[in-house]
C-alpha positions as CSV (number, residue, x, y, z in Angstrom):
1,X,-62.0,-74.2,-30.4
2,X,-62.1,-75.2,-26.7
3,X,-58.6,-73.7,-25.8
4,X,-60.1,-70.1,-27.7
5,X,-63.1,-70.0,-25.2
6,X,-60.6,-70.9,-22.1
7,X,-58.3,-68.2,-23.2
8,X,-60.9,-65.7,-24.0
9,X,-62.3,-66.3,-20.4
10,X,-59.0,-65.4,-19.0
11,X,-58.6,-62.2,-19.7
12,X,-61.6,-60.9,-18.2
13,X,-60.8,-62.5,-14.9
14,X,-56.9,-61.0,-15.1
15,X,-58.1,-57.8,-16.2
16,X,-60.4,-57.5,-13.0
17,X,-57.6,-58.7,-10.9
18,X,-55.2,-56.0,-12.2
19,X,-58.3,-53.6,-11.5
20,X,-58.7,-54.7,-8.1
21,X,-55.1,-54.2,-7.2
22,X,-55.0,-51.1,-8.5
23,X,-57.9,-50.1,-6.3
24,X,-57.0,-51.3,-3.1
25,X,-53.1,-49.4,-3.7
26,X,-55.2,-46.4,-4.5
27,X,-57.3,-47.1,-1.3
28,X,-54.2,-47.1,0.7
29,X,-52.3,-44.3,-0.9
30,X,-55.3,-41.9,0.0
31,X,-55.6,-43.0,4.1
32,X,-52.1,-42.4,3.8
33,X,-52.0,-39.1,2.5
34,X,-55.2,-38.2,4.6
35,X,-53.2,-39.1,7.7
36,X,-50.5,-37.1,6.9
37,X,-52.3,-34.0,5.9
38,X,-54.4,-34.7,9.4
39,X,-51.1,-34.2,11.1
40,X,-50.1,-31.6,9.2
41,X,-53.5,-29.5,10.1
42,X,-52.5,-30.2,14.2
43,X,-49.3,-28.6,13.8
44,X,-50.1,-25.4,11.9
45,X,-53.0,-24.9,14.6
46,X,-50.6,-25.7,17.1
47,X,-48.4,-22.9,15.3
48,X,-51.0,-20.7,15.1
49,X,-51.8,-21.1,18.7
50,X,-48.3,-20.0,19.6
51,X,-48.7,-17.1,17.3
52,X,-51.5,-15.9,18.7
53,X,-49.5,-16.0,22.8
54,X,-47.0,-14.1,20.9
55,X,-49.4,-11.9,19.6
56,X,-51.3,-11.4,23.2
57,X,-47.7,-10.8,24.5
58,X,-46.7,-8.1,21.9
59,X,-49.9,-6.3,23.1
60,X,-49.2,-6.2,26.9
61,X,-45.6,-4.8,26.2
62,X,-47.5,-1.7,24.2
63,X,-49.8,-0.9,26.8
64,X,-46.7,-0.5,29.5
65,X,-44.4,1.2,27.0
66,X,-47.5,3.9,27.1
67,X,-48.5,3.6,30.5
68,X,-44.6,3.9,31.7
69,X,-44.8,7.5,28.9
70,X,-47.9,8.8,29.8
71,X,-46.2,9.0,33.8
72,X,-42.9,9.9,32.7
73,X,-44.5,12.4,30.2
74,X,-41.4,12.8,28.2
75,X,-42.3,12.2,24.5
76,X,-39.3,11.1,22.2
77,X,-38.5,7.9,20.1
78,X,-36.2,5.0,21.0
79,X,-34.3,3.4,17.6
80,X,-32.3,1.2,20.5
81,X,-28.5,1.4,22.2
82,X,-25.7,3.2,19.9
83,X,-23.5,1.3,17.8
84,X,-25.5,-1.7,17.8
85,X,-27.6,-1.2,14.9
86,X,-26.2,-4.3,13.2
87,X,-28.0,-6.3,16.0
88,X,-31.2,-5.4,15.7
89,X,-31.2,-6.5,11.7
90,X,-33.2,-3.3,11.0
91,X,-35.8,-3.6,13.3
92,X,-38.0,-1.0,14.5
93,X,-40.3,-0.4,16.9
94,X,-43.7,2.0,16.8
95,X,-45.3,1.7,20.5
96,X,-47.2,4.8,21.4
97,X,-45.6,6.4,24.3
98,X,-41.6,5.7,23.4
99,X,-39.2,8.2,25.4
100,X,-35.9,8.3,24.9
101,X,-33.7,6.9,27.7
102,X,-30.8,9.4,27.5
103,X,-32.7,12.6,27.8
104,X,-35.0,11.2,30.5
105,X,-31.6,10.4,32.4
106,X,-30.2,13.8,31.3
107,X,-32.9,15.3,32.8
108,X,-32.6,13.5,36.0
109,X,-29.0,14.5,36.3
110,X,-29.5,17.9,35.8
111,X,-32.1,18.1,38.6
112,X,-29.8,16.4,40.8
113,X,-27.1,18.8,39.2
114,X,-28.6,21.7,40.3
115,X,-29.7,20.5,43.9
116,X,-26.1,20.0,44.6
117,X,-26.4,16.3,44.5
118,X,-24.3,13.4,43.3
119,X,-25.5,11.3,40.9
120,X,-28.1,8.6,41.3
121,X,-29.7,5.6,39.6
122,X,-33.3,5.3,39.1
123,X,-36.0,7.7,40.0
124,X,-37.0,6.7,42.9
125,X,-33.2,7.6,44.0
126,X,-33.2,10.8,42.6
127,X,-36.1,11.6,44.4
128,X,-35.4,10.6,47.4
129,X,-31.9,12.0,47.4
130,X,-33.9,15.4,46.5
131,X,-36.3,14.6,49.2
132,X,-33.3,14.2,51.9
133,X,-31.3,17.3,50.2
134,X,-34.4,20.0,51.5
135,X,-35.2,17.7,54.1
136,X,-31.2,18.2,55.8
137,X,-31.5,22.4,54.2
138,X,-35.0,22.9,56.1
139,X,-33.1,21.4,59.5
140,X,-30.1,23.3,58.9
141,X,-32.0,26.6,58.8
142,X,-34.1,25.8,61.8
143,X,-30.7,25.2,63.6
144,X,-29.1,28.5,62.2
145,X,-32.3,30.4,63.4
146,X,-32.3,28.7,66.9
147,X,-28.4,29.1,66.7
148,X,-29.1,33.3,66.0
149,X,-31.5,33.7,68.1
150,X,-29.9,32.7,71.2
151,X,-26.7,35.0,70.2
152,X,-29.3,37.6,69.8
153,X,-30.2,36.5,73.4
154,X,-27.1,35.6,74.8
155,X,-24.7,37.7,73.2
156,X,-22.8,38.6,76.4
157,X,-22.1,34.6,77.4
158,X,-21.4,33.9,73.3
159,X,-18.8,36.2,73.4
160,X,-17.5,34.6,76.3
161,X,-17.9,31.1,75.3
162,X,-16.5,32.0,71.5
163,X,-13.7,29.3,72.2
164,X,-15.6,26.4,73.5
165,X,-18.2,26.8,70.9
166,X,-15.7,26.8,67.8
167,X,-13.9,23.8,69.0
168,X,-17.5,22.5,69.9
169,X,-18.7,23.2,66.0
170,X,-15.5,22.1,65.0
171,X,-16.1,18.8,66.3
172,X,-19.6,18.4,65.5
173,X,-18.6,19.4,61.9
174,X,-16.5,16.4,61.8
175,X,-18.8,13.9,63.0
176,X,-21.1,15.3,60.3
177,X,-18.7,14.5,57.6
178,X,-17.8,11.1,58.8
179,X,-21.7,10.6,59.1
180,X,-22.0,12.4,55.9
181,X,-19.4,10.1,54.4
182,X,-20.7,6.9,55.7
183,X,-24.1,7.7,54.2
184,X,-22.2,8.2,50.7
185,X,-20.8,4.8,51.2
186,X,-23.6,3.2,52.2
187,X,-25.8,5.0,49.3
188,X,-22.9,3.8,46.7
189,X,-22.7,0.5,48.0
190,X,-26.7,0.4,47.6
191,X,-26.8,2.3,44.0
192,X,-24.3,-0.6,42.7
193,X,-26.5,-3.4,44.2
194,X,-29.0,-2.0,42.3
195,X,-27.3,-1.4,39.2
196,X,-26.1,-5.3,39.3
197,X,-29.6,-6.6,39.8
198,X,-30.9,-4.1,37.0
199,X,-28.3,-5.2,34.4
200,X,-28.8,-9.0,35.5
201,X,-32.7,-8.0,34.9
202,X,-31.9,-6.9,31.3
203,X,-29.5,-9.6,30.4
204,X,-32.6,-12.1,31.3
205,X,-34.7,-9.9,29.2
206,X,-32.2,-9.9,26.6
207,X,-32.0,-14.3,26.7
208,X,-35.9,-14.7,26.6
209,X,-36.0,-12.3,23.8
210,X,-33.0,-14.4,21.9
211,X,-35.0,-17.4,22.8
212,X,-38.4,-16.0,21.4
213,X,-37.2,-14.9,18.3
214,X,-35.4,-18.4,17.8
215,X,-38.7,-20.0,18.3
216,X,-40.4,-17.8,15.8
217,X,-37.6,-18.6,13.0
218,X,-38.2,-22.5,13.6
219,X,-42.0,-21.8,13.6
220,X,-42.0,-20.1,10.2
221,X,-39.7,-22.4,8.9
222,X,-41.7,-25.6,10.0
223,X,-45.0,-23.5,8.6
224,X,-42.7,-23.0,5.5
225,X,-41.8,-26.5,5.2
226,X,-45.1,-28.1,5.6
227,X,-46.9,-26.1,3.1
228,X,-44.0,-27.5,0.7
229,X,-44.8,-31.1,1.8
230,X,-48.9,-30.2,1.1
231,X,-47.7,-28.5,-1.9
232,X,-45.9,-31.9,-2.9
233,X,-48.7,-34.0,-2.1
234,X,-51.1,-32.0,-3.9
235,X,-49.1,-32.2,-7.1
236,X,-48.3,-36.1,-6.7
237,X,-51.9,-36.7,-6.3
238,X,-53.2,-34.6,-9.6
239,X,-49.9,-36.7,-11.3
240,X,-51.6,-39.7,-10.3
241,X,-54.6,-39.4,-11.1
242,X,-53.5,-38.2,-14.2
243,X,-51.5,-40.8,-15.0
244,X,-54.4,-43.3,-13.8
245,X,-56.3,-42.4,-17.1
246,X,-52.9,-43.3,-19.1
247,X,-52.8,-46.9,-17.5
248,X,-54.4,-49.8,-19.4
249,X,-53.6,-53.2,-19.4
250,X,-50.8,-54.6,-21.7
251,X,-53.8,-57.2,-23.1
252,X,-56.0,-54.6,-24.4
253,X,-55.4,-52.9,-28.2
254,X,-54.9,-49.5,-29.0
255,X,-56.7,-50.3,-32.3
256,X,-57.5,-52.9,-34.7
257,X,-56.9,-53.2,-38.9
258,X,-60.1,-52.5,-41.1
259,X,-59.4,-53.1,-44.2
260,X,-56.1,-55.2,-45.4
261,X,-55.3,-57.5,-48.6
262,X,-52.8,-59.9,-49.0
263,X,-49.9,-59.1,-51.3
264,X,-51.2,-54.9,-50.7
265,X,-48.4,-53.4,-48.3
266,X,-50.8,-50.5,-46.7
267,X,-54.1,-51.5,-45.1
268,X,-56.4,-48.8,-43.0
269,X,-56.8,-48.9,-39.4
270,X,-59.6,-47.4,-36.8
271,X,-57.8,-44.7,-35.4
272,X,-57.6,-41.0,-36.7
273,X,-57.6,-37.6,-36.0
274,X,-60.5,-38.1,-33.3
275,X,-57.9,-40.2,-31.9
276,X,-54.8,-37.8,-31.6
277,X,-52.6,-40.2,-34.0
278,X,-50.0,-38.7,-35.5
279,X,-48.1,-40.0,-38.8
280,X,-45.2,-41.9,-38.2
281,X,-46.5,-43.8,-35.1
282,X,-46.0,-47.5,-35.1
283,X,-47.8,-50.5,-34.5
284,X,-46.9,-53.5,-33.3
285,X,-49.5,-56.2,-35.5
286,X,-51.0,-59.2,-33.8
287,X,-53.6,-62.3,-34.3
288,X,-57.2,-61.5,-31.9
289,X,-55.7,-65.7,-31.1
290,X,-52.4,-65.1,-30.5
291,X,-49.7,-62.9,-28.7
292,X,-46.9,-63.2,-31.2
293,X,-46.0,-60.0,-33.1
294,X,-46.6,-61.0,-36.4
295,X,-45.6,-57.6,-38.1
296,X,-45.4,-53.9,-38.1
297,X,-47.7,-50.7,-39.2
298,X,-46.5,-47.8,-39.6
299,X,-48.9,-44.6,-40.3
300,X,-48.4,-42.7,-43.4
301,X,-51.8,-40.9,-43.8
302,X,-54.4,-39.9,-41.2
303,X,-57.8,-39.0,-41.6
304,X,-60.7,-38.7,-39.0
305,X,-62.1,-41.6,-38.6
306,X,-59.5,-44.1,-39.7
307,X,-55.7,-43.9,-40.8
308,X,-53.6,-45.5,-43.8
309,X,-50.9,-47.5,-42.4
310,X,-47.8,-49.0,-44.4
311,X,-47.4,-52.8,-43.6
312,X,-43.5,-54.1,-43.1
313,X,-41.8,-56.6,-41.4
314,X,-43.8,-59.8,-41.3
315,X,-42.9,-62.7,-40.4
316,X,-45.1,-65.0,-42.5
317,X,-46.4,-62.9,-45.7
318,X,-47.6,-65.8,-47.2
319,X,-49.4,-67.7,-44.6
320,X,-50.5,-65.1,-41.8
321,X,-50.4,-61.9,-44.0
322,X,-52.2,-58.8,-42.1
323,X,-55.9,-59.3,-42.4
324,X,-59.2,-57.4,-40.7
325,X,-59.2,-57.7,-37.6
326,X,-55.6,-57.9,-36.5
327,X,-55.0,-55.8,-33.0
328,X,-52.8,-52.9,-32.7
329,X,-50.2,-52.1,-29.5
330,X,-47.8,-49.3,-29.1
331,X,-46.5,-48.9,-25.3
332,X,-46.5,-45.1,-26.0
333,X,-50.3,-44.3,-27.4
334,X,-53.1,-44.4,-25.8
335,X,-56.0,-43.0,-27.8
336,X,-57.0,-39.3,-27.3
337,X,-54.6,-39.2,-24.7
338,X,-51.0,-36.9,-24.6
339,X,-47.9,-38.2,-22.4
340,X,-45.6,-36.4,-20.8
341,X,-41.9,-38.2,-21.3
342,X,-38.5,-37.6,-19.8
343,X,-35.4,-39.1,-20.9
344,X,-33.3,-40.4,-17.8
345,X,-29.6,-41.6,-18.3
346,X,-27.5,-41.4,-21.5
347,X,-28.6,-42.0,-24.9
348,X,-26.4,-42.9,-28.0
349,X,-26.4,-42.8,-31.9
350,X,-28.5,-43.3,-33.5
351,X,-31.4,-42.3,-30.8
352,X,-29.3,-39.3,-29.5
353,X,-31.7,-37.7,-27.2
354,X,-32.3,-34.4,-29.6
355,X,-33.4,-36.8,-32.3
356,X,-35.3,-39.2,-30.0
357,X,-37.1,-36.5,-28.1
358,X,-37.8,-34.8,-31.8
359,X,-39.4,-38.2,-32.3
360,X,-41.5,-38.8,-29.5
361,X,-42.9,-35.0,-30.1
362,X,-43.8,-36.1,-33.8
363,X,-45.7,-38.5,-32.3
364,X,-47.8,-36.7,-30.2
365,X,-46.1,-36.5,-27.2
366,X,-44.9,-34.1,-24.6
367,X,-41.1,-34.4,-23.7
368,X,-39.9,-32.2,-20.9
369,X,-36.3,-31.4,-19.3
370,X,-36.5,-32.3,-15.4
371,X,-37.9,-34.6,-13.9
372,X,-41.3,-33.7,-11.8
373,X,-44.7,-34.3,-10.7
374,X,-46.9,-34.7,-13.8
375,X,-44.2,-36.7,-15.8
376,X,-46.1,-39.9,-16.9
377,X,-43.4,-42.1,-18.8
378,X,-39.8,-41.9,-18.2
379,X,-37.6,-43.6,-20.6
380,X,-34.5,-45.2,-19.3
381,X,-31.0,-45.0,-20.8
382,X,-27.7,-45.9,-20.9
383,X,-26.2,-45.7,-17.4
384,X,-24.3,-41.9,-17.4
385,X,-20.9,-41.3,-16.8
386,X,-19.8,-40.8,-13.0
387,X,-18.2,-37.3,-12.0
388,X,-14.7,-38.7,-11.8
389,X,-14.7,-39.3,-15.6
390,X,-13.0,-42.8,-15.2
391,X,-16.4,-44.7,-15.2
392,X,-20.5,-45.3,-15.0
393,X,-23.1,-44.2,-12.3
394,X,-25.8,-46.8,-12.2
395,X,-28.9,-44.5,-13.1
396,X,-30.6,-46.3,-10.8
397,X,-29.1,-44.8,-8.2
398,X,-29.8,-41.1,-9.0
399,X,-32.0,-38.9,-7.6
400,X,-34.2,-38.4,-10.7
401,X,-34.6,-42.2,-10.7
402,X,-35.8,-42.0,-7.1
403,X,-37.8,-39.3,-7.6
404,X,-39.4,-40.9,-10.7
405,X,-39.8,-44.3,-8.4
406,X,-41.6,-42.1,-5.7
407,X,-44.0,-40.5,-8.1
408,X,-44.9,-44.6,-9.1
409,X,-44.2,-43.0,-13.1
410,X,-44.2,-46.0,-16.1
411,X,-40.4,-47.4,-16.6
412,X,-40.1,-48.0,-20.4
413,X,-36.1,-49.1,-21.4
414,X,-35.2,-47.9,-24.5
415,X,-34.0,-51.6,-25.7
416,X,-37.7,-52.8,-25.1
417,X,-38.7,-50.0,-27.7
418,X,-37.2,-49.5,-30.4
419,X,-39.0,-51.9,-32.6
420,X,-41.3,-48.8,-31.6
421,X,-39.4,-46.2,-32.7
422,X,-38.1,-45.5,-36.3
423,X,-35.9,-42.5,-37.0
């Protein structure tokens, strides 16, 4: 009678000590996760911080692409440079104000064109090579006017200095060709200085656009990848607490036998339909004194309240026969609850997995295909053949079993089972 008492006190005192550790891994799981999610929240705000610059800097660029058109005045579209569409990846832009470079150049050209100018780069060129063009026409008709009215006035000594003055404009002509020359080379020399700096400009333009659009990419995929990590999370955490109601210690019953008779070979337990018990599901039988397994029940008949059970395999049927009283344990029922299994590894006759997961749905249970958040028991196998053919893969070492240890899911192997499981 004494060692009943101590025993009895026991399991109270293990029971709150399993409790307790449970707690405090809960306790630590969450300031875990909450840590992580904290970080999680400084870098999107970071990344939103950097979209926003982006945003700020997409803005300034459309108020000078109109500006520059509303002074230019040439209305067109711009669907980038010729024959390298494949770079831009489709892309297209929508500022108000877009010209078209060619025809504002064309234009340009033309003026210059018909002022009996060379070519020139950038407008203040072209306008100042216009400017200089009337500029040097004004002069030269100031001179031809001076030059006709002193013939007019001195036609006598013209005549008579005919010679002089040819050789003497004949000379000056020259000078104003090598002077005219020198200012060609000089403007050419300048124009192609400019033109370097411009398409040094533009290749600049070109890198820091390169570089923003990198950043972006690694932005949205870091935004992408975090809100799969928080999607994770989120799931493992609704698995755990999910699979926190599943969890009871291996001490407590599932149920307990009402009614039994010695010599009878059904009896009628306390669980039913209220219950979510399913025919077919076995039990191992013990003493309330004793952990030994001193049989098995097996249900053949459920009702609401209570459920016929068929008695079998016991090891004393004469002097410890099932009586009232006796507790009920099966490792894969909880009462009114429904577990999600998956079978990991390989499985042989005669618990195959078709037939084993047909069973374990009989029972009650939910058996899926992959292994994922939400799975609450995983059954472990055989170890499965490796990919060469010529051998076995510990399944320990596979990803599902990683995953599974990761998720902190209940480890059943089969061999520790299948006095559970009756095909």
């Amino acid at each position: 009678m004494h060692n009943r008492q101590t025993g009895a006190a026991h399991v109270p005192i293990m029971l709150f000590i399993l409790v307790l550790v449970l707690f405090l891994g809960a306790t630590a799981f969450a300031f875990m996760a909450n840590t992580e999610i904290a970080e999680m929240r400084t870098q999107r705000n970071q990344a939103n911080e950097e979209a926003e610059t982006l945003r700020k800097k997409d803005l300034l660029v459309s108020h000078y692409v109109k500006d520059i058109g509303d002074v230019v005045n040439k209305p067109g579209a711009y669907a980038g440079r010729e024959g390298q569409e494949a770079v831009y990846g489709g892309a297209t832009i929508a500022y108000p104000g877009l010209m078209k470079p060619n025809e504002v150049r064309t234009a340009m050209d033309n003026a210059l064109t018909a002022a009996g100018l060379g070519a020139a780069s950038g407008l203040e060129n072209v306008l100042g090579s216009m400017v200089s063009r009337i500029g040097q026409l004004n002069q030269r008709v100031k001179d031809i006017e001076a030059e006709r009215d002193k013939a007019l006035s001195e036609k006598a000594e013209v005549d008579r200095k005919f010679t002089a003055a040819t050789a003497d404009a004949g000379a000056k002509a020259r000078e104003f060709t090598q002077t005219l020359d020198q200012a060609r080379t000089d403007f050419e020399a300048a124009k192609n200085d400019k033109d370097n700096r411009i398409a040094q400009g533009n290749e600049s333009l070109r890198a820091k656009a390169d570089e923003l659009s990198t950043e972006k990419e690694r932005a949205t995929a870091k935004e992408k990848e975090l809100a799969n990590e928080i999607a994770k999370h989120q799931m493992q955490n609704s698995a755990l607490v999910a699979r926190e109601t599943l969890r009871k210690s291996a001490d407590v019953a599932d149920g307990k036998i009402l009614v039994a008779k010695a010599g009878v070979a059904t009896a009628f337990i306390n669980l039913g339909r209220k219950d979510m018990l399913q025919p077919g599901t076995v039990f191992r039988v013990k003493s309330p004194a004793s952990s030994a397994v001193k049989g098995y029940a097996q249900v053949i008949r459920v009702e609401d309240v209570r459920a016929e059970v068929a008695l079998m395999d016991l090891v004393d049927p004469i002097g410890d026969y099932a009586r009232e009283g006796d507790l009920l344990y099966n490792d894969f029922y909880t009462p009114r609850v429904t577990r999600t299994v998956y079978l990991m590894g390989r499985f042989s006759a005669p618990y195959n997995k078709p037939e084993l997961t047909n069973l374990l749905r009989r029972l009650g249970n939910k058996v899926v295909d992959k292994m994922a958040p939400g799975v609450d028991t995983v059954i472990l196998g055989n170890d499965p053949v490796n990919e060469a053919g010529d051998g076995f893969a510990s399944v320990q070492d596979s990803a599902e079993y990683k995953l599974a240890s990761e998720l902190r899911v209940e480890f059943a192997y089969l061999g520790s089972i299948r006095d559970l499981i009756k095909l």
